[in-house]
C-alpha positions in Angstrom: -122.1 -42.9 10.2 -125.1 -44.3 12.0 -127.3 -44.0 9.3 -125.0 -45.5 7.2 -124.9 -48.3 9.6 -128.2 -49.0 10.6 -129.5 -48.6 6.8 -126.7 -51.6 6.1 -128.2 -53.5 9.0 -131.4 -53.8 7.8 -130.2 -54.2 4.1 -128.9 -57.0 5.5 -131.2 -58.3 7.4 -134.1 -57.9 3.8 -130.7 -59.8 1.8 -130.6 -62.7 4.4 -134.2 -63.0 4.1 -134.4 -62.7 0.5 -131.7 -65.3 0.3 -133.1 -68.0 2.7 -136.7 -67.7 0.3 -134.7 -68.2 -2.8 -133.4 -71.4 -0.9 -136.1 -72.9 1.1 -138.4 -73.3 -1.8 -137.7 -76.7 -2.6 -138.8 -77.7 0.6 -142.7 -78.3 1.5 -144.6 -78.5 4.7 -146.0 -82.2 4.1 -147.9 -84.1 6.0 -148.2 -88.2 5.8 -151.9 -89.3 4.8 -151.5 -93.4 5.2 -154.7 -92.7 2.5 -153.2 -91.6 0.2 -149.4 -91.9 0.7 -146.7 -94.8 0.9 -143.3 -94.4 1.7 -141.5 -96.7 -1.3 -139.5 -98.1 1.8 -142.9 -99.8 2.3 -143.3 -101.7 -0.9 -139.5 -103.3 -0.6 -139.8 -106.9 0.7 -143.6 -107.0 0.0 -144.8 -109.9 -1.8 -146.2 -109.7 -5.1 -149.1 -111.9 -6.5 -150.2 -112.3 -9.9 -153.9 -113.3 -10.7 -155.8 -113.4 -14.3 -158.5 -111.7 -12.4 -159.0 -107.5 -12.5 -159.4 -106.0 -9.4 -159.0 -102.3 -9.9 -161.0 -100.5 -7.1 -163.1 -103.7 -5.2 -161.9 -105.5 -2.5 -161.2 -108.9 -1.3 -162.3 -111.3 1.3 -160.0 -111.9 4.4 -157.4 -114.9 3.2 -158.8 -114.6 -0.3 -154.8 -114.1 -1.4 -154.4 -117.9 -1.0 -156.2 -118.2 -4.6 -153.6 -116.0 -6.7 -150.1 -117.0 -7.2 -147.1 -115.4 -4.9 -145.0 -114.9 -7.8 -141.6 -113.0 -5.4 -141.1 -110.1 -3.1 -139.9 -106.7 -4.4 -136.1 -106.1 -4.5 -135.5 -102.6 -5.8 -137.4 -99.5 -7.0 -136.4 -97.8 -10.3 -136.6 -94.0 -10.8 -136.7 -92.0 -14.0 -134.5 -89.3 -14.0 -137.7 -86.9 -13.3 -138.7 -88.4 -10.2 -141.4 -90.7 -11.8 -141.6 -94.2 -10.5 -141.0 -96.3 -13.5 -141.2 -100.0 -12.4 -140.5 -102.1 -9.3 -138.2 -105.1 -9.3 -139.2 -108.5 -8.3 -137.0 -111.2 -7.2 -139.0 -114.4 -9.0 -138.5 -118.1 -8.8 -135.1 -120.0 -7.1 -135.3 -122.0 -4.1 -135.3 -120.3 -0.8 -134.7 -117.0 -2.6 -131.6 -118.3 -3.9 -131.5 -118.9 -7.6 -134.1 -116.4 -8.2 -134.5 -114.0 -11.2 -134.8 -110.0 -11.3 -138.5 -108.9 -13.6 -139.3 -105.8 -13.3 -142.8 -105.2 -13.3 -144.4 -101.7 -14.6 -145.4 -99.5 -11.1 -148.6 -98.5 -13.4 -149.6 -102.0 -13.9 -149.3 -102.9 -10.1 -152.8 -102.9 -8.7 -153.4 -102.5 -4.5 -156.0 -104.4 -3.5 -157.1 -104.2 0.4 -158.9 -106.4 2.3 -162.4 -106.1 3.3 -162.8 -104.0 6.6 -159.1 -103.5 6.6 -158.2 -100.3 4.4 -154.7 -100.3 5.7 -154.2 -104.1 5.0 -153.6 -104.4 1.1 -151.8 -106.6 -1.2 -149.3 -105.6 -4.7 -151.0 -107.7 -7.5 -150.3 -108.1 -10.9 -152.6 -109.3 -14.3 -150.4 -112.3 -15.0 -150.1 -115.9 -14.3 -147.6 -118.2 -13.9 -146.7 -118.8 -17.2 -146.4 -114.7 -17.8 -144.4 -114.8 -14.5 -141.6 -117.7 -15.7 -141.4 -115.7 -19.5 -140.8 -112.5 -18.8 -137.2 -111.2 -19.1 -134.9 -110.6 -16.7 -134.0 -107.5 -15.4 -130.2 -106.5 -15.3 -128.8 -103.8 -14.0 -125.7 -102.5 -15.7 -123.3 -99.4 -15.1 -119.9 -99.2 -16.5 -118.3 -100.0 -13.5 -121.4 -102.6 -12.3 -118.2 -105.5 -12.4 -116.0 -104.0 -11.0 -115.1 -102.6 -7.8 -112.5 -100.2 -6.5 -109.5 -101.7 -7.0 -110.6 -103.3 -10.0 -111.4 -106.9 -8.6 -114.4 -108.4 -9.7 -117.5 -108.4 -8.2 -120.3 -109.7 -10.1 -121.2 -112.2 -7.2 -120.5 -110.5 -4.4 -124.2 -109.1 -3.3 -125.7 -113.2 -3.9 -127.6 -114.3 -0.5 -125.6 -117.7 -0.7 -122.7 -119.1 -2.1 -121.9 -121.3 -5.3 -120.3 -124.6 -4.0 -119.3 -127.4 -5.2 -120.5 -130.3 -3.0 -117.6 -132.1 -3.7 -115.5 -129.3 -2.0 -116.5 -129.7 1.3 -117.0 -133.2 1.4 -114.3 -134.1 4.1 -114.2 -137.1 6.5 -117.4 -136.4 8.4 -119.6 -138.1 10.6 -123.2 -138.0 8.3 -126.4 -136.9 10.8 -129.7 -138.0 10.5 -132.1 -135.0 10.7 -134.2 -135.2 13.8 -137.5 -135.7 14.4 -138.6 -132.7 16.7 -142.1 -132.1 17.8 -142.9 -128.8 19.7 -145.9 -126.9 21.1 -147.0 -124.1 18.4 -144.9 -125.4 15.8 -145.0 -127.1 12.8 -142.2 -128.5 10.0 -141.8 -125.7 7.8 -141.9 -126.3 3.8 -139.0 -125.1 2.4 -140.9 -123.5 -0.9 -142.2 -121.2 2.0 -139.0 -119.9 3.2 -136.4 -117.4 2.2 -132.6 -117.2 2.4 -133.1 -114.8 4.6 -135.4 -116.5 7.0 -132.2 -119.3 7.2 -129.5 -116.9 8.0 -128.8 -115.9 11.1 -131.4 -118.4 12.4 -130.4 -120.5 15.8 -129.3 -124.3 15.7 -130.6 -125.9 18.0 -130.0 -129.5 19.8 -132.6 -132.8 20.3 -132.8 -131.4 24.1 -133.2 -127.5 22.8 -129.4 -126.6 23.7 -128.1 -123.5 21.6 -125.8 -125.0 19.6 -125.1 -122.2 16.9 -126.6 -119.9 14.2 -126.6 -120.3 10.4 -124.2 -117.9 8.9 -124.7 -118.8 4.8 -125.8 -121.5 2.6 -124.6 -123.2 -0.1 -125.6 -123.9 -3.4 -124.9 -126.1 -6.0 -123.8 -125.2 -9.5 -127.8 -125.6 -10.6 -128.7 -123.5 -8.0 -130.2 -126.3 -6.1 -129.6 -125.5 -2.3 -127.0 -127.9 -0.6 -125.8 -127.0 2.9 -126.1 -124.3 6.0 -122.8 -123.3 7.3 -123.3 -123.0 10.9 -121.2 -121.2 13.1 -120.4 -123.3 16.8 -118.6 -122.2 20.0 -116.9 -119.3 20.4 -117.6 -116.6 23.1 -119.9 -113.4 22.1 -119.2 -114.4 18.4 -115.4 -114.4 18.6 -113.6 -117.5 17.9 -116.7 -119.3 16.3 -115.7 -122.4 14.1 -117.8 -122.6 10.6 -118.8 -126.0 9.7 -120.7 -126.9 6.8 -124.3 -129.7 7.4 -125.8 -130.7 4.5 -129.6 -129.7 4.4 -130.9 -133.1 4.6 -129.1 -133.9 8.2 -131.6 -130.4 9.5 -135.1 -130.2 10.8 -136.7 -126.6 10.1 -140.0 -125.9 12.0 -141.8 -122.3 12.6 -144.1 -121.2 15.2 -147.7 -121.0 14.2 -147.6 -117.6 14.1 -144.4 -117.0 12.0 -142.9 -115.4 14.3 -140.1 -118.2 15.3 -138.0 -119.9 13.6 -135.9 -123.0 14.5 -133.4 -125.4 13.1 -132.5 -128.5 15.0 -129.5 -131.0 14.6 -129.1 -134.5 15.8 -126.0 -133.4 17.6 -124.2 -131.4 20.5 -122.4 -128.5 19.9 -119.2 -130.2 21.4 -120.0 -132.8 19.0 -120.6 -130.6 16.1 -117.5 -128.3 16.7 -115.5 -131.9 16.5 -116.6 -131.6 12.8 -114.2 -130.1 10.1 -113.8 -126.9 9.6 -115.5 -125.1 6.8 -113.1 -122.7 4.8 -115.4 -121.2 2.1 
């Protein structure tokens, strides 16, 4: 009996081991070379330039990205079923990101280009211009259920950075601003072909004597896709009980630090003076 036991011990044992082979194999022991590796979590959000020029395997000068077109940033990566990176999809043209179109641009056309003296500095360019840029198709992504959500209501708009509005909507009795004229240490008026929807949202309001007023929660656009207002969210306590009101982009002052790192939007107005303002029900 204690043969019989011990020999279905280590049978055991020799099965369990057998078993955890058959199911470890997928798995490797890999380490991250930042030579020769990327994690594709890296290329989404990175800008994408397009330049007539070839440069497969040299290097460019520090700044020398200023002379190639930023054509978008990089939305989504697309798989084959076999693993293979097929092509990356980049959110072109709009206004503030809003408006913009989906290419998708072949991954095996996309050429890394570092800087000189910097190997880990590198930029996503593409042989194109402008003209290549504003002709090429647009990418849609389509599943049977891609309007549709789970009860059935539809959805086609629902993932858009900003609304669809039309101006005439929210026009109620309002007090119009004029946008103020703010000058700051580090900072300079930002150009809005140089921001992004998402460099607007979420960004503080702020009044002539630098008192928190509020943040931007959305924008609005027009029917042409031509940006129109902020909403911007006043009062309230720890973000409860905040009151949405809707300023048309003209009546704001954007400026950024130097750096980049800061972003600020400024309103000719108090935030008991702003909250007096109707209420925006988008």
């Amino acid at each position: 009996m204690k043969n019989f036991v011990a020999t279905t011990a280590v049978a055991l044992i020799l099965g369990t081991s057998a078993y955890a082979e058959g199911h470890t194999g997928a798995f490797s022991d890999m380490t991250f070379d930042a030579a020769t590796n990327l994690n594709a979590s890296e290329l989404i959000g990175m800008r994408v330039y397009a330049s007539e020029a070839d440069f497969d395997g040299v290097t460019i000068a520090e700044n020398g990205e200023t002379e190639w077109d930023d054509i978008g940033e990089i939305n989504e990566i697309v798989l084959t079923r076999d693993g293979e990176v097929q092509s990356v999809i980049v959110g072109v043209g709009g206004f503030l990101g809003i408006g913009e179109k989906n290419v998708a641009v072949a991954m095996d056309s996309i050429q890394f280009v570092a800087e000189d003296g910097d190997a880990n500095d590198y930029f996503l360019v593409v042989n194109s211009n402008q003209v290549g840029v504003e002709e090429a198709p647009a990418y849609e992504y389509t599943t049977p259920m891609s309007d549709m959500d789970h009860d059935g209501m539809d959805t086609e708009n629902a993932d858009m950075d900003a609304a669809e509005v039309d101006g005439a909507d929210v026009d109620e009795e309002r007090t119009p601003l004029t946008a103020p004229m703010m000058e700051r240490d580090g900072y300079a008026t930002a150009m809005t072909e140089d921001l992004t929807a998402e460099d607007l949202t979420g960004a503080r309001v702020y009044g002539v004597n630098d008192e928190d007023i509020g943040e931007i929660s959305e924008l609005l656009v027009t029917a042409d896709g031509a940006l129109d207002r902020a909403i911007i969210d006043v009062g309230g306590f720890l973000g409860l009980g905040e009151k949405p009101v809707s300023v048309p982009m003209d009546e704001l002052q954007i400026i950024r630090s130097d750096d980049g790192s800061d972003l600020r939007v400024y309103i000719e107005s108090s935030e008991e003076a702003l909250e007096a303002q109707p209420e925006y029900e988008g």
